[in-house]
C-alpha positions as CSV (number, residue, x, y, z in Angstrom):
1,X,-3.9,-9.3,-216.2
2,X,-6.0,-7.2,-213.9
3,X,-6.8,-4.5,-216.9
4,X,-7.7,-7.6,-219.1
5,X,-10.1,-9.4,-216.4
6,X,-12.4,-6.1,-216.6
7,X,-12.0,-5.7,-219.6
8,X,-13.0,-7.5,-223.2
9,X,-9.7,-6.8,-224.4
10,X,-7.0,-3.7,-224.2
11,X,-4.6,-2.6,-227.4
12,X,-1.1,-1.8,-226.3
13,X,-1.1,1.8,-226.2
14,X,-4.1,1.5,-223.7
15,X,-1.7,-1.2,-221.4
16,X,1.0,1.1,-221.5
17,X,-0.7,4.0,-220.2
18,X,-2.6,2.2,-217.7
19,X,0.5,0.9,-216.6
20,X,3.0,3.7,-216.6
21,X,5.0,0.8,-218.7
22,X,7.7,1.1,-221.0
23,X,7.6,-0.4,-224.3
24,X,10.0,-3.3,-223.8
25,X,8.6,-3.8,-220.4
26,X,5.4,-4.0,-221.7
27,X,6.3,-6.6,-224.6
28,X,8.3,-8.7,-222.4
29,X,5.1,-9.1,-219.9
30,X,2.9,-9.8,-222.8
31,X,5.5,-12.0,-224.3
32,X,5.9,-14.0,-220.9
33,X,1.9,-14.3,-220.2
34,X,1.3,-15.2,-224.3
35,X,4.0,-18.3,-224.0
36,X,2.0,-19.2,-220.5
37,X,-1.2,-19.0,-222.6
38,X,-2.7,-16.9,-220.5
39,X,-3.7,-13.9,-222.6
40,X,-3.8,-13.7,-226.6
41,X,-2.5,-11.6,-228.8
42,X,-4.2,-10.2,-232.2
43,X,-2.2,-8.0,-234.5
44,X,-3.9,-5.7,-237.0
45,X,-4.1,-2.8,-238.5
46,X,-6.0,0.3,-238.3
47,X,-6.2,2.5,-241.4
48,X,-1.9,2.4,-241.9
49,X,-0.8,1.9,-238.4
50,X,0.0,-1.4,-236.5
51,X,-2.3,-2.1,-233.7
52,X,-1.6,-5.0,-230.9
53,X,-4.4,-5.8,-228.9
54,X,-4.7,-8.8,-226.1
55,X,-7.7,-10.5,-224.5
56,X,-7.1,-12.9,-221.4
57,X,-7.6,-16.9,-222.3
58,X,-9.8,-19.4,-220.3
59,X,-6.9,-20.6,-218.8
60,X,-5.3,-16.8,-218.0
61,X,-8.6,-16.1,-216.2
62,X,-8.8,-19.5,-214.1
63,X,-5.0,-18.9,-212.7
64,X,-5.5,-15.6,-212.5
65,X,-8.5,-16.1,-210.2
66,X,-5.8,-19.0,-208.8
67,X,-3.5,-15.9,-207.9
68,X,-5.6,-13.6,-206.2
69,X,-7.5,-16.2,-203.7
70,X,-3.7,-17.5,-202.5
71,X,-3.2,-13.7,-202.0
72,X,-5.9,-13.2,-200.5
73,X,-5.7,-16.0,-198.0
74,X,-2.4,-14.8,-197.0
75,X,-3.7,-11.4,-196.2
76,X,-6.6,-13.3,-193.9
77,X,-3.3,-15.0,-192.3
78,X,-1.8,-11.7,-190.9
């Protein structure tokens, strides 16, 4: 989520290296955060190969913000 709050939008290839991921980690994660509705997820092709690309949702950024201010107050807590 962090790659994808900076960010317009990452394919997968970019996610997985960012991440040090494996591929069925990676789709499981994006699987997970798509069925939450928290990111969206465009398939395509570019020249002959399939290319996956995500973008975080209105809703993906507002609990993502959510996530890192409860974090945050727990760090001010210790």
């Amino acid at each position: 989520m962090s790659v994808l709050m900076v960010n317009e939008y990452a394919d997968f290839n970019m996610l997985k290296e960012l991440l040090g991921a494996t591929d069925g980690n990676l789709a499981s994660h994006t699987k997970a955060l798509e069925k939450a509705e928290y990111i969206l997820v465009e398939k395509q092709f570019i020249g002959r190969k399939p290319n996956t690309r995500y973008s975080v949702t209105k809703l993906g950024k507002a609990e993502f913000k959510k996530h890192i201010e409860a974090l945050e107050k727990l760090i001010r807590k210790t």
